[in-house]
C-alpha positions, 0 to 999 in steps of 0.5 A: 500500500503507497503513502497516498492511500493510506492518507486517503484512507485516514482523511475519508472520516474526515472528510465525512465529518466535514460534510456532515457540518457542512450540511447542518451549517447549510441548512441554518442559513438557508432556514433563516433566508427561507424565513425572511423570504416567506415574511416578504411573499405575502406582501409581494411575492408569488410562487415562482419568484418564492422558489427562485429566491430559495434557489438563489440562496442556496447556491450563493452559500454553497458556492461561498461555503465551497471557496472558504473550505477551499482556501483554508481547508489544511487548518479547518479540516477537522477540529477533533484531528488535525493531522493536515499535511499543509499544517506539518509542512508549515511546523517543518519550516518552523521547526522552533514552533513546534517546539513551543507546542510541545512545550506549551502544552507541557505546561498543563499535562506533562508537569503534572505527569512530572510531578506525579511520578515524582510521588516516587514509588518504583517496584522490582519484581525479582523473580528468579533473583534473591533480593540480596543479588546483584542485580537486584541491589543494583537497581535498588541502588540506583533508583533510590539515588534518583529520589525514589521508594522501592518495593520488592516482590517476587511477582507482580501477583505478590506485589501488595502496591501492585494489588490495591483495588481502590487504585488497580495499583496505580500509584506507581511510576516505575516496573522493573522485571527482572529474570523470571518475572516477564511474564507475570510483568506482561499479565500486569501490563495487558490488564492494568493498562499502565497510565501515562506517567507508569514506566516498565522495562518490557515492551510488550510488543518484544515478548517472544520475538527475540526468543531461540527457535530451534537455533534461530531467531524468532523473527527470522522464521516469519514469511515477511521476511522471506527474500530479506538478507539481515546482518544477523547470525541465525543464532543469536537469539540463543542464550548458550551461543557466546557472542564470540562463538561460530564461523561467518556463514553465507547469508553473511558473506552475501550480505558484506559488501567489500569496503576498500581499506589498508591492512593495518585498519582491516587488522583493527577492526577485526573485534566483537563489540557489545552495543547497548540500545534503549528502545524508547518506544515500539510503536513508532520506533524511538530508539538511543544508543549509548556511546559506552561499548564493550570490546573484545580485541581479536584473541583477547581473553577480556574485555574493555569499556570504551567510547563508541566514537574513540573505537573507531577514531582511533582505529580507523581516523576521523572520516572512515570512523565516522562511516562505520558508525552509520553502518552500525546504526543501520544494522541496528535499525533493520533488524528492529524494524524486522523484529517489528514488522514480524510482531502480531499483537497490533494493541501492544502500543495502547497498553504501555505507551511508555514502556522501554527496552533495554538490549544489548547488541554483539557485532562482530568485525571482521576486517570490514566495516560492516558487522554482523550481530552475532548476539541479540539480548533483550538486557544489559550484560557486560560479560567477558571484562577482566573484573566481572564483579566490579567493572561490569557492575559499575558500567551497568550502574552508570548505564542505568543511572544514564537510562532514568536520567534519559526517561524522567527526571529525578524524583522528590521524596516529599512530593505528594500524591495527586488527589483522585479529583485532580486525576480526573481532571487531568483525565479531562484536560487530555479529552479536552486535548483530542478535541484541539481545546486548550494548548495541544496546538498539534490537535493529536490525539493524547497518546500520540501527544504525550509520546510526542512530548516524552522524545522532544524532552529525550532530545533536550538532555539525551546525556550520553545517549546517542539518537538511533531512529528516528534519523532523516536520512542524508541524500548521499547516505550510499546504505538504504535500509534493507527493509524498503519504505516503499514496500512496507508504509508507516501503517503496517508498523502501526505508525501514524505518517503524521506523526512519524513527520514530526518525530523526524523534524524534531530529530532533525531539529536536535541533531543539528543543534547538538553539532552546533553546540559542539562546535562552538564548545572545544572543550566539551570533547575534552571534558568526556576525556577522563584522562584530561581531567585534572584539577582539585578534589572540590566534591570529597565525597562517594559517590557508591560503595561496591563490594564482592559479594554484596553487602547490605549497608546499614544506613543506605548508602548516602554520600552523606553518611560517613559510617555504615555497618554491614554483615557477613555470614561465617562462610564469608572470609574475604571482602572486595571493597571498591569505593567510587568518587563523585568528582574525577579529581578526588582519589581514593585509599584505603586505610593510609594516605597510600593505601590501594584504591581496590583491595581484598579484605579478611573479614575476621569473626567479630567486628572489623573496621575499614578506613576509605581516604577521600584525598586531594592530590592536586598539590605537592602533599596530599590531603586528606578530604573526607573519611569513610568508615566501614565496619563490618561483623562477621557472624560465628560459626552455626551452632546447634544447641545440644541434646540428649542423644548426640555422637563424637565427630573428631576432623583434623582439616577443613574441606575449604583448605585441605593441608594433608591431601594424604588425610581425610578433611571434614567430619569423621566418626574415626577418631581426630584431633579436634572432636565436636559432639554432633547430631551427625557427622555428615552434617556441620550444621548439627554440632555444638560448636561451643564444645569443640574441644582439642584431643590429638591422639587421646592426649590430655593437656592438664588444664590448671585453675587459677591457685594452682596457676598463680603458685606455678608462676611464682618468681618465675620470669617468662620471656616472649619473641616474636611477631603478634600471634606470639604476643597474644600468648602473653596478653592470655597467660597475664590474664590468666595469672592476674584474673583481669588484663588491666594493661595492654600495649601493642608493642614492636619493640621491646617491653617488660611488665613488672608487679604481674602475680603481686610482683611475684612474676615478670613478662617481657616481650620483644617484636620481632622480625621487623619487617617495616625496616629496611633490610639493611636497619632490620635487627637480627634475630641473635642481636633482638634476642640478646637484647631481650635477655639483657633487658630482662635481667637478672635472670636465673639458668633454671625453669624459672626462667622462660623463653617463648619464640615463634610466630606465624611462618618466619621461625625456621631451623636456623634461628633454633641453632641461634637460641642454641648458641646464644642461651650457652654464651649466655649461660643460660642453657638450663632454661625452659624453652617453648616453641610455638611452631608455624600456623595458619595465614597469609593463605587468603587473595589479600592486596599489598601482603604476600600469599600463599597458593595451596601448594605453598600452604601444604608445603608447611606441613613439611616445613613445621614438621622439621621444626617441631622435630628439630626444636624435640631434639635440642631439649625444647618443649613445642606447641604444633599450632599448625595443626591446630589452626588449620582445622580452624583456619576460618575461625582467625580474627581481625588483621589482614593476614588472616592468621590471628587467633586472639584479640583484646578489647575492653571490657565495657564495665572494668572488673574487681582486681585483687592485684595491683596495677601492672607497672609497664616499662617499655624500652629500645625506643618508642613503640609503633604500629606501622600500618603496613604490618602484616602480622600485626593485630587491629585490634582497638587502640586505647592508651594503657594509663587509662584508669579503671579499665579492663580488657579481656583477650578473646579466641578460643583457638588461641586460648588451646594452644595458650593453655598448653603453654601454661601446661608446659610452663608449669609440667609439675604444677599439672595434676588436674583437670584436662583442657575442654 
């Protein structure tokens, strides 16, 4: 069918309504001529003259009515539609007026549609997703910055706002569907009838036609398209077809058209590009392109974000670059308008005027300018990036953000709702509207005018989004498109010519000014440049908080808030955190001034705390802007309360990391070294993990009370060297003598504790290795423990006196050789030595500290094994923490080497001591705390003078290997009790 007919065919009612009045004013005026001329007959007409003065009349009205319908029929044609074609053309030479409808007649209706939205409710049915998942935290997230409430459901039958019955569940502005819930969406759709202001991301006239049958799209199967060659891989519609995956086949090779270029820019341009589209409206066809692509290079294993326009300028220069991006929106164009054409459902339009549709479309090129759509998806995915978890999710947030700045403006949490007199109303003004009263100047009717009106504000602030269709072609445009105009009218897509006129002439109208703009503004391309951008950290604040996984942050995040508070189950062992900036300018680290800007943390059982540094590094010393605290607590491992009826379970390792591959991991009924009383030992979900008691080889450790304790450690000296894991050995066994630790210090050098046990006992304790230092200034471990022994003195060559060393993974066969050697030039070879052998850490992905894969963790055990062997030999007495912390490698506290088992903290109300205060002498320096250490604790810092204070140091591992401690301390003191 031509255009011609199809005008014909819409003007014939037209033109039938026109006659109609056409008669009626007729038959007025020919009523009062025909009443004045029977006035005048009695008094001086006959017969003859009456029927001539009534002939006369008529034809002087209709021959006068005829001319004024002449002379002004494009502006009097119809006044219910006023669609005339002189009408248009005089808007089209005037393209600025147009536009001053548009915007007049916002005045009355769409402010109200803006204000109305801005009432703020948005709906997430999640479907298939838990309401923790990404995704669904992601869009929750954005639409809250944009000022909105948000509800969740599952479906849109289990959604209460969408269920109200006094509204229909009208009161909402924007639907979201997620996976799982498009058909339960499209339901809603068919029945409620969305008003003009209600969004969804589904466009019902898409439902079904991009799905996968048997291997092919949808739409390519319709017999409209028989004959029609399209850019596009049989295959793409299916959802297991990578966008990389196949070989060209012919209808591609057919369809390529050869396009002369150097070697070097075939070579470039041979890549698979992710291409994000937002259909704003099916019927007519509105579409956007945002100017962020996914690129996957040829053989690349990852993909990058980048610019559409960058791409291709940078590989094939300003004049080919600009060609191959008209051919990528043609492309785009043609398969939209075949998957249209192929639709059957002609009402979808009226039942969402203002759904919208999110698609992501894989070209592939190859070495051509032409591409071919290798994958068709009906969402956004960013699949393929080096950092799936953040770089793909932060790309879709600013894509979303993008997408509901483009659809409607941001909303105010305290606007109120419209009344239900002020909707009928509304209702009213658009009736009045259709009918060509008040300020819709066009006379459309109020669908096509509110749609009209929505891509005229899309054109005005289009953001990053690049305008796909409706274009005007240019008259050497040397690509047509493949589906022909001339063969399929405007009807048969269900658009209106009209209407369809005026989308172009607006479209037109923008983009020339959009170029102007740009050409009179240098610098706005420079601006989109993020590696131009310097300058001061003006805005110090964040603008989102990712981590990996998910958290749920308590507040919401609000650029505001300083502090958030998340939680973590026990599973949960290492969180990524990646903060980002409002303002380019500003720069992010983590904890320190030169902290990372992304790191893995260790998130030990308990609270732990992150640091996020706002920082301007615009001058010479940077500064610090604004600080963000994030802390989080991790929940204790699942316990089940015992019953009566419960069996031993015993397990040497954990499944997650297993040490010994020659040892069964997990649970067993044979017996261990840990044993757990457990409802069943194939579930450890079904044990009482406060009764975890360690039992190597049915030895018992003496467990002694505190009398017994107290005597023991009589006169006696303890001397400690170390890192923090042997430190926190000392904290539990001061504890433990004095009932209560009144003092604590997170020393790295050297420090004694005098009046410990009534001043009947003193402990002393020196860091070591120093690892902050530089090599060179790095003490020895001779030099730091003849310093420690010095320091310590006087001290007896007897039991009396203790030397405790170890740490997590520096102790080796060398420094027991060194205690040997020094002890006898000390005279001192008759002391009780303790070794603490290795112990689990340093195991974990964390950023700035070295790891050890699982080949180096099972190394270890070889490793410790020497040690314990060797520390036996020389007559010292050994504690095999490796053992017993890599059973319960998941149980480590703060610090990011994941390898403390102890923290202090204070106790909130101080406790009744019968000791006297500890009176603390630190020496060789001022003690530090490097923020780089790597086995250092984070635990709470308070100063150790502070009166009336109590601290406790908690970890029931680190209490297992400390009691043996004692026990070996004390080996003629033990003579009851066992370890639980």
């Amino acid at each position: 069918m031509r255009r011609d007919d199809v005008g014909t065919k819409r003007t014939f009612p037209m033109v039938c309504v026109c006659v109609l009045t056409l008669a009626r004013n007729v038959c007025a005026e020919v009523g009062m001529i025909f009443r004045g001329i029977w006035a005048l007959r009695r008094r001086y007409c006959t017969g003859p003259l009456l029927l001539l003065g009534i002939a006369f009349g008529l034809f002087y009205h209709t021959v006068t009515i005829d001319r004024d319908r002449t002379e002004f029929k494009s502006i009097h044609r119809d006044q219910r539609n006023k669609s005339a074609v002189f009408d248009y053309k005089l808007l089209f030479k005037n393209p600025e007026r147009l536009i001053s409808l548009l915007e007049a007649s916002q005045t009355d209706s769409f402010v109200y549609h803006s204000k109305r939205s801005c009432v703020g409710k948005a709906i997430i049915l999640t479907g298939q997703h838990a309401p923790t998942d990404t995704e669904v935290q992601l869009y929750q997230r954005v639409l809250q910055q944009q000022g909105y409430r948000v509800d969740q459901a599952r479906y849109a039958e289990t959604s209460a706002s969408l269920r109200q019955d006094r509204r229909d569940g009208r009161d909402w502005s924007i639907l979201i569907c997620l996976k799982g819930s498009e058909k339960s969406c499209l339901r809603k759709i068919n029945f409620a009838h969305p008003q003009h202001h209600q969004m969804v991301n589904i466009i019902p006239a898409f439902a079904g036609v991009f799905l996968d049958m048997g291997g092919v799209c949808r739409f390519l199967t319709d017999s409209q398209l028989s004959g029609v060659t399209l850019p596009i891989r049989p295959s793409a519609c299916a959802s297991s077809t990578s966008p990389q995956e196949g070989t060209t086949n012919v209808a591609e090779d057919k369809w390529r058209r050869p396009i002369t270029l150097s070697h070097s820019d075939t070579q470039s341009m041979n890549a698979t590009i992710n291409v994000y589209v937002l259909v704003t409206s099916a019927t007519p066809l509105t579409a956007f392109v945002h100017r962020t692509a996914l690129v996957k290079p040829h053989l690349d294993k990852t993909s990058y974000t980048t610019e559409l326009q960058v791409f291709f300028r940078e590989r094939l220069g300003p004049v080919l670059s600009h060609k191959a991006i008209e051919h990528m929106n043609h492309v785009i164009i043609d398969i939209l308008k075949a998957a249209l054409l192929t639709t059957k459902d002609s009402s979808s339009s009226s039942r969402c005027q203002l759904c919208f549709q999110l698609m992501t479309f894989s070209l592939h090129y190859n070495y051509s300018l032409d591409p071919v759509v290798v994958k068709l998806q009906t969402d956004l995915h960013f699949d393929g990036m080096k950092d799936p978890h953040f770089d793909g999710q932060i790309a879709k947030e600013y894509m979303l953000e993008d997408v509901l700045k483009l659809l409607f403006p941001a909303c105010s949490s305290d606007a109120e709702e419209p009344s239900l007199q002020f909707r009928t109303k509304e209702e009213n003004q658009n009736q009045k509207y259709g009918d060509c009263e008040g300020p819709n100047g066009l006379c459309l009717p109020p669908d096509e005018m509110h749609l009209l009106q929505q891509f005229n504000q899309h054109l005005k602030r289009p953001g990053p989004f690049q305008l796909l269709y409706p274009t005007c072609p240019l008259p050497d445009d040397p690509q047509p498109d493949l589906i022909q105009t001339e063969s399929l009218s405007a009807q048969d897509y269900g658009w209106r010519p009209a209407l369809m006129a005026l989308l172009q002439e607006l479209s037109l109208y923008y983009t020339r000014k959009h170029q102007t703009e740009s050409l009179d503004d240098p610098k706005s391309l420079e601006a989109s440049d993020p590696l131009s951008r310097k300058g001061r950290c003006v805005d110090p604040h964040l603008r989102q908080l990712y981590t990996d996984p998910p958290m749920v942050l308590m507040p919401a995040f609000n650029a505001r808030e300083k502090e958030y508070r998340a939680e973590v189950p026990f599973d949960v062992i290492t969180i990524r955190i990646r903060p980002e900036a409002v303002s380019p300018h500003c720069h992010i680290h983590l904890d320190e001034h030169r902290g990372p800007r992304m790191a893995n943390y260790p998130v030990g059982l308990g609270n732990s705390r992150i640091n996020i540094l706002v920082m301007d590094e615009s001058e010479a010393e940077p500064i610090v802007m604004t600080i963000y605290t994030l802390y989080i607590y991790r929940e204790s491992r699942p316990s089940l309360p015992m019953f009566e009826e419960y069996v031993m379970c015993s397990f040497m390792q954990d499944c997650g990391l297993v040490v010994r591959p020659d040892q069964p991991c997990g649970l067993e009924l044979i017996p261990g070294r840990w044993v757990v009383p457990c409802l069943s030992c194939s579930d450890n979900r079904t044990c009482d993990w406060r009764e975890v008691a360690w039992q190597p080889d049915s030895c018992y450790h003496p467990l002694l009370d505190q009398p017994q304790l107290q005597t023991c450690m009589m006169g006696r000296k303890v001397l400690f060297i170390g890192d923090s894991t042997n430190r926190g050995m000392m904290f539990y066994l001061m504890e433990r003598v004095n009932t209560t630790l009144e003092d604590w210090d997170k020393a790295h050098d050297t420090i004694i504790y005098h009046n410990l046990n009534q001043g009947r006992t003193i402990a002393s304790y020196s860091y070591y290795p120093q690892f902050w230092l530089p090599k060179a200034q790095r003490p020895t471990f001779q030099r730091a423990l003849q310093q420690l022994l010095e320091r310590s003195r006087p001290l007896e060559n007897s039991p009396q006196t203790v030397l405790v060393t170890g740490g997590v993974q520096w102790l080796n066969l060398n420094h027991l050789r060194t205690i040997k050697q020094v002890l006898g030039r000390e005279g001192l070879e008759k002391i009780r030595v303790v070794v603490k052998s290795l112990g689990m850490g340093f195991h974990l992905p964390v950023d700035g500290i070295r790891s050890l894969p699982l080949n180096g963790v099972q190394e270890l055990y070889n490793v410790n094994k020497n040690i314990l062997e060797s520390a036996k030999h020389l007559g010292y007495e050994v504690i095999d923490t490796l053992s017993i912390t890599m059973g319960r490698y998941r149980e480590f506290l703060q610090g990011r080497c994941a390898c403390h088992f102890h923290e202090v903290y204070k106790l909130p109300f101080p406790t009744a001591s019968s000791q006297s205060k500890l009176k603390i002498l630190s020496v060789g320096g001022e003690s530090r705390n490097p923020a780089s250490e790597q086995t250092g604790p984070q635990e709470h810092e308070e100063p150790p003078s502070q009166p009336d204070v109590s601290y406790h140091v908690k970890g029931p591992v680190n209490a297992v290997y400390s009691e043996i401690l004692l026990s070996r301390i004390c080996v003629n003191h033990a003579v009851k009790g066992t370890i639980h």
